[in-house]
N, C-alpha and C positions, 0 to 999 in steps of 0.2 A: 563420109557416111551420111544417108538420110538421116533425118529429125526423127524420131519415133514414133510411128501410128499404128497402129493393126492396119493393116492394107490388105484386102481382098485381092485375089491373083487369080480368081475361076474365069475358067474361059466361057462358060457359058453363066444361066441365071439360076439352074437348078438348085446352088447351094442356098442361097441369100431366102428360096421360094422351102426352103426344107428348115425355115425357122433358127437361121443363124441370127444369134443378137449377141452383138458384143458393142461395148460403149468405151473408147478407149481417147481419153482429152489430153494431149500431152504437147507442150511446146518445149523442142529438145535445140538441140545445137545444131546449125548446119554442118558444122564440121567436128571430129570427138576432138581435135587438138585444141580448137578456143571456144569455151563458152560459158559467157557469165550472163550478168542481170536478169535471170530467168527463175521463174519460180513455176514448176512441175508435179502435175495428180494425174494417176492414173485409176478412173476410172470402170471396174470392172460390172457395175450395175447391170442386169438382166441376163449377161455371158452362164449357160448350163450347162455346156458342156452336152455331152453327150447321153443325154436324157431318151427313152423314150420317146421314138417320132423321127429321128434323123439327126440331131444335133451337131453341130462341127464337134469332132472329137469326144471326152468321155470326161465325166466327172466319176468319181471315188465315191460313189454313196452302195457298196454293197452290191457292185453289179455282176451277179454272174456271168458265165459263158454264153457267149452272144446275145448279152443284153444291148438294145441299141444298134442292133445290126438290122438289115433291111430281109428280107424273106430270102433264102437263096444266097444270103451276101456268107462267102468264103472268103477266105486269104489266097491267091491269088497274084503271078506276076513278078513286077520287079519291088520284093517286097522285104519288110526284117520284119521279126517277130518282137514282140518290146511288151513287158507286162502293164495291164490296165492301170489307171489311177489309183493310190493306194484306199484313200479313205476319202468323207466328205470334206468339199473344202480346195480340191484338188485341181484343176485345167489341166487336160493333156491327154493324150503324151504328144507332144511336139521336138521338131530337129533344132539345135541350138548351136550357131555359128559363133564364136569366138577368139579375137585378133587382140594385136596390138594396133594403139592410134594410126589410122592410114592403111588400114588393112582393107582390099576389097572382099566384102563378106559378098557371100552370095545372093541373085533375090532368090523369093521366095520360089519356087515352082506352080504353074497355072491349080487353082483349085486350094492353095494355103492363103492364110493371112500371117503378116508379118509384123515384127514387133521390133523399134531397134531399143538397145538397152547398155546400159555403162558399168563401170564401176572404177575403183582408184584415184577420187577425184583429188586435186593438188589445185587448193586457192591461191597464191600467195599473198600479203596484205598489201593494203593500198599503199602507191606511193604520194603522198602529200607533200603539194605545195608549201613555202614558207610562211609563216604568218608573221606579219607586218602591221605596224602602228602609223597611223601618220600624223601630224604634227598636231597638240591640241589647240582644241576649239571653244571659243566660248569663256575664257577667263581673261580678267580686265585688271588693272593697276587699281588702288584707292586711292585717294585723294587723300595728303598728308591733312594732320590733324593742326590747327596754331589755336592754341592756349594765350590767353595774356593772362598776367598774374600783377598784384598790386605790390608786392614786393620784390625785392632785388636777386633773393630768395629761390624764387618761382613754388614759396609756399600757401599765397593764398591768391586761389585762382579769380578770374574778374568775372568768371561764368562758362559756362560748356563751351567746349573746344565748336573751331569753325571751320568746313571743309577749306582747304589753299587749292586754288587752281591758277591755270594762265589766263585763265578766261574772264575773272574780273577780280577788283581790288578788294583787299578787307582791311576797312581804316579800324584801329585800336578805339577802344573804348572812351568815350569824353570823361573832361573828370565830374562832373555832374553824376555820373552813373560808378565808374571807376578810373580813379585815376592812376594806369599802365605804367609799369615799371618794367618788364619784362615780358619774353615772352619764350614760347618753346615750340618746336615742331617733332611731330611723329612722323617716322618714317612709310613711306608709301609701300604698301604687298600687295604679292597677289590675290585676288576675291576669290580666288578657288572657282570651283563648277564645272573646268574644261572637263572636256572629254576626248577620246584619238578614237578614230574611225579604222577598224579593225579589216584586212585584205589576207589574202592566199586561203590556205587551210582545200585547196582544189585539188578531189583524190582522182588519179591515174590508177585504174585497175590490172592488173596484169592478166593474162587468161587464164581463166579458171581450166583445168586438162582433166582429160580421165586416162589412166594408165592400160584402160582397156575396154573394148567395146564388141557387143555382140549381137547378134538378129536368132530371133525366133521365129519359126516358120511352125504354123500350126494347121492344119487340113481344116477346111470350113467344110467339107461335107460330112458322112457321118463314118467311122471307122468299122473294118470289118472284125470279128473277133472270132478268133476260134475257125478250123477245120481246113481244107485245103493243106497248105503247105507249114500252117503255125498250127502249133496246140493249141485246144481248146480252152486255155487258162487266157492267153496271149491275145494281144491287140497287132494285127500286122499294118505296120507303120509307110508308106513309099519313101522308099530308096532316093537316096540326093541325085540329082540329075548331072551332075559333076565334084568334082574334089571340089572344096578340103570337107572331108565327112564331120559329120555332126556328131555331137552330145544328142543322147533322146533322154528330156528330160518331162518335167511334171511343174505345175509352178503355182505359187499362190500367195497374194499381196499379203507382208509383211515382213516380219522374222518368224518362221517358222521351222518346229523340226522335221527334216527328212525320216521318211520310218526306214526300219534297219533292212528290209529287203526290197529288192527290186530297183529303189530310186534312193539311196543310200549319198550317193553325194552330193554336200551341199554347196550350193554359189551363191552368193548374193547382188544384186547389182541394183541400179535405180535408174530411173527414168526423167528425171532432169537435176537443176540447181536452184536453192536457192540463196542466191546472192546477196547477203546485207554488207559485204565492206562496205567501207568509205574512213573519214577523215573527220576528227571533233571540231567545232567551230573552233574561228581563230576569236582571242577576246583578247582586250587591251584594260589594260590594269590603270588605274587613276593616275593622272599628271605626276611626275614628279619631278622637283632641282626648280620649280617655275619659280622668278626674280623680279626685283622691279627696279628701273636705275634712271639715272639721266646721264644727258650728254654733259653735261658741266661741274665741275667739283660743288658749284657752288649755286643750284638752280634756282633759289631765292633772293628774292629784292625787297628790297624798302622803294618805293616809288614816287615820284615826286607828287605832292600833296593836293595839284592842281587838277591834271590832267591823267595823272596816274600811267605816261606814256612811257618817261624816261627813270628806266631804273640808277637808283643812287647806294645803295648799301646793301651789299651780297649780304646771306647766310647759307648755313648749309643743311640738307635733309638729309636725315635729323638732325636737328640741334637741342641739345639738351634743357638748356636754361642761358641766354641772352641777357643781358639790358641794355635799354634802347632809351631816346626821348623823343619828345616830338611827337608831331601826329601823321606822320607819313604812313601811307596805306602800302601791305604787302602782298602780292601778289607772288605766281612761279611765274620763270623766265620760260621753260618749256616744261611740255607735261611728261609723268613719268612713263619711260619704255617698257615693256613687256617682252621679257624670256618665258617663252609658255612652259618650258622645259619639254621632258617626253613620257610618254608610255611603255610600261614592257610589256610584250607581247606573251601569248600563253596559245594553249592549243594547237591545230594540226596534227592531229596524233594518230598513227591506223587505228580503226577501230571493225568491228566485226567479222566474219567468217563467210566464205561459203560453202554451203552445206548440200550435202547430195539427197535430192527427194523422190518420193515415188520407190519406195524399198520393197522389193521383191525377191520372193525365193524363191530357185530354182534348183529341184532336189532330180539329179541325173544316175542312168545307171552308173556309170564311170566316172 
């Protein structure tokens, strides 16, 4: 089914020169089976109806018999009789095609404009990718802590601890300053900070359907009313140029109530969607289980006093409390590993609806 616009159908230009104004903005669905991301207004600014002067069709403001008819203009032909607009407020009376999705509705016939219009709409919610952490970034091992202390003890320390690395020696305190008896290492952790870089949370839409769809065809010249072949109460309406016969209905943007005679039943339908699914951000939750270790039970040395190349006397990280002599400088044999640990993932979630816009009411005799 077309997209929905008021579409002139006159085969000549006398209608459009007889002060038709209708202003109708709508981006609808090519097809009524699938349409989403669309958001739809329908316009009716300047549209009078059948005013005084010629107007397409009649508005409802209090119009007697053959008000808006042209000098001479009778009912006439292949015509139905159908009562005037009820009250002000009102567009019509116009023929009202209505199918199921994939229905071919008819066009309009030369001299109508046409309107396509929905209802039944069925969103379903997004389908959302998984959300995924990847591995953290950004967090580093410390550097073990070595204390020397002046007792055997390790109760009276020789002065603030010293980072241990592989990367150079640290000789013990002279005894001039303190003379070492012991010493202790803290274990190496992790500094914290990482963070996991957060993936998926990608929403697949399903097609938004409408359970039913229908065209308006409305005469853009001016209606005849009263004498001839209708009463003079009556608006005589042209006859569908082929099956399936129409609804003759009245119509006016909103929810509105239909009045109790003439145009008594109510339909409502809309003129496009709008679309807000989608899928909440994927987010990754702070590092956690991250570790710090080495390759060696025993990754600390005492090192020879000279050259500081050749290690002589393992310890291990952490070591609580030591004693040692001499003045051998200690150094790590290698530096500590890093287990980042992981992230737990959050989010991806459906979020939103969509929603049927442009609501109109269309109040039919039947």
């Amino acid at each position: 089914m077309r997209g929905g616009t008021w579409r002139e159908a006159s085969t000549g230009g006398r209608a459009a020169e007889r002060g038709f104004s209708l202003v109708a903005t709508i981006v609808a669905a090519a097809t009524a089976s699938s349409i989403a991301g669309c958001s739809i207004a329908l316009d009716w600014t300047g549209y009078t109806g059948g005013a005084a002067g010629g107007d397409a069709g009649l508005t409802g403001a209090g119009d007697g018999a053959g008000a808006g008819v042209p000098a001479g203009g009778a009912c006439s032909g292949d015509v139905r009789c159908v009562p005037p607009p009820p009250d002000t407020g009102w567009i019509g009376p116009l023929a009202l095609y209505d199918g199921p999705p994939g229905a071919t509705l008819p066009d309009c016939a030369p001299g109508e404009s046409g309107l396509d219009v929905f209802s039944g709409l069925t969103g379903p919610a997004a389908s959302c990718s998984t959300c995924a952490c990847a591995a953290p970034q950004g967090d580093a091992c410390t550097d073990p802590a070595l204390t020397f202390f002046a007792d055997p003890g390790c109760a009276m320390a020789c002065g603030p601890a010293t980072s241990l690395t592989d990367k150079a020696c640290v000789a013990p305190p002279t005894a001039s300053t303190c003379s070492a008896a012991a010493f202790a290492v803290g274990p190496s952790t992790p500094a914290g900070g990482g963070a996991c870089a957060a993936s998926g949370g990608m929403a697949t839409l399903p097609p938004a359907t409408w359970s039913r769809v229908a065209r308006a065809c409305m005469p853009v010249g001016p209606l005849s009313r009263g004498g001839g072949s209708c009463p003079a109460s009556s608006v005589c309406l042209p006859n569908p140029a082929s099956p399936p016969q129409a609804a003759i209905c009245v119509e006016q943007a909103g929810d509105a109530a239909c009045p109790a005679t003439g145009y008594p039943s109510k339909r409502l339908y809309y003129t496009g969607v709008d679309d807000q699914r989608g899928c909440t951000p994927c987010t990754c939750a702070a590092p956690a289980g991250a570790s710090c270790s080495f390759a060696a039970a025993s990754p600390g040395f005492r090192y020879d006093p000279l050259t500081c190349t050749a290690p002589m006397f393992p310890f291990g990280v952490p070591t609580a409390c030591q004693t040692f002599t001499g003045g051998d400088p200690f150094k790590l044999f290698s530096a500590p590993v890093l287990d980042p640990g992981s992230c737990a993932s959050a989010g991806g979630e459906p979020t939103g609806t969509a929603s049927p816009t442009g609501l109109l009411t269309f109040c039919c005799s039947q």
